[in-house]
C-alpha positions in Angstrom: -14.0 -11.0 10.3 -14.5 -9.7 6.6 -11.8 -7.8 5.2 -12.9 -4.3 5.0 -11.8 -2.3 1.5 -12.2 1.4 1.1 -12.0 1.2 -2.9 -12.2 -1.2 -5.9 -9.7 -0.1 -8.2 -6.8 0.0 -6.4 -5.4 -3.7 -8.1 -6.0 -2.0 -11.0 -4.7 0.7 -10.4 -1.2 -1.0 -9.1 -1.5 -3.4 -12.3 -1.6 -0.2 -14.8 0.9 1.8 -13.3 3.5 -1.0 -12.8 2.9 -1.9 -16.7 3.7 1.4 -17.6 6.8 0.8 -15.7 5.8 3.8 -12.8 6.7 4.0 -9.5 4.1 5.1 -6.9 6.0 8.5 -6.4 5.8 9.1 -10.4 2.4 8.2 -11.1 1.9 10.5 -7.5 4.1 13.4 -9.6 2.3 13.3 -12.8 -1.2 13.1 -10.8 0.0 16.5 -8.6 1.1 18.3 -12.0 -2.5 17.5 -12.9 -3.8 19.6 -10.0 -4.5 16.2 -7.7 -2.4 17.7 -4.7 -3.6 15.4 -2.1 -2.2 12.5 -3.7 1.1 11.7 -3.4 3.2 8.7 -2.8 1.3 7.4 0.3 -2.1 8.5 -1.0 -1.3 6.1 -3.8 0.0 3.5 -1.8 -3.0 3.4 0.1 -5.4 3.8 -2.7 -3.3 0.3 -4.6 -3.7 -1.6 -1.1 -7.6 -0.2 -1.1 -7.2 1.2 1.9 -8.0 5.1 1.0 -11.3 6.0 -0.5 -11.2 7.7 -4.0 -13.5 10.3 -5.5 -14.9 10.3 -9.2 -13.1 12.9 -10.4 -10.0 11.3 -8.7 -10.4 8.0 -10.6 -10.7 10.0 -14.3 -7.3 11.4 -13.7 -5.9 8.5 -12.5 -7.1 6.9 -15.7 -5.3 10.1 -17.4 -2.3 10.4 -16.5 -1.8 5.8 -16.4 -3.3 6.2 -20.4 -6.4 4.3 -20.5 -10.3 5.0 -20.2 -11.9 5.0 -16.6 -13.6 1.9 -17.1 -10.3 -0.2 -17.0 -9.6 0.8 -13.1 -13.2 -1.4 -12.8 -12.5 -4.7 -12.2 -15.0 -7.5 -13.6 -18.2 -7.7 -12.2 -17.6 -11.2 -10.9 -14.8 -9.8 -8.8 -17.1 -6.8 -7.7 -19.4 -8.9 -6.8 -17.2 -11.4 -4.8 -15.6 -8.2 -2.8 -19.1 -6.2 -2.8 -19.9 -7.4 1.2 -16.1 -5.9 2.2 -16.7 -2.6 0.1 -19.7 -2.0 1.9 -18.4 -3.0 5.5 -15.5 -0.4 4.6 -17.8 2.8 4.5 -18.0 2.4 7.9 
C-alpha cells in the first residue's frame, strides 16, 4: 500500500526550523504572532510528518518567519517526482 502524504514540504520544513535551532511550539508562536492562528504545535507537527495539508499563503509565512524564500520548503524535483504517486493518493 503506497504511503499516502498530504504535503511536500514538511522535511523541509522540519530541516529549516531545527537549523535555526526552533522547536515546533516556537516556530508554531512566531507563526500565530504572524496572524497563522490555526497552526500551532500540533499543526506543525503534522505539517513536518506530511500529514496536514498546507495552503499557499501558509507556506510564504512559514518561509517568513524560518528566514528563507518559499522556494526552499520545495524539495528537488527528483524527490517530487519520486513521492508524486503518494501526494496524489493523499488528496483523497
Amino acid at each position: 500500500m503506497a504511503r499516502r502524504f498530504r504535503n511536500c514540504i514538511g522535511p523541509q520544513v522540519r530541516a529549516q526550523r531545527t537549523a535555526k535551532g526552533l522547536t515546533q511550539e516556537q516556530l508554531s508562536a512566531r507563526l500565530q504572532l504572524a496572524g497563522l492562528l490555526s497552526l500551532d504545535r500540533v499543526a506543525i507537527a503534522k505539517l513536518e510528518m506530511q500529514i496536514r495539508s498546507v495552503k499557499d499563503y501558509e507556506i510564504v509565512m512559514i518561509a517568513a518567519e524560518l528566514g528563507v524564500e518559499p522556494g526552499m520548503l520545495l524539495p528537488p524535483v527528483r524527490k517530487l517526482k519520486s513521492d508524486l504517486d503518494d501526494l496524489i493518493a493523499g488528496e483523497r
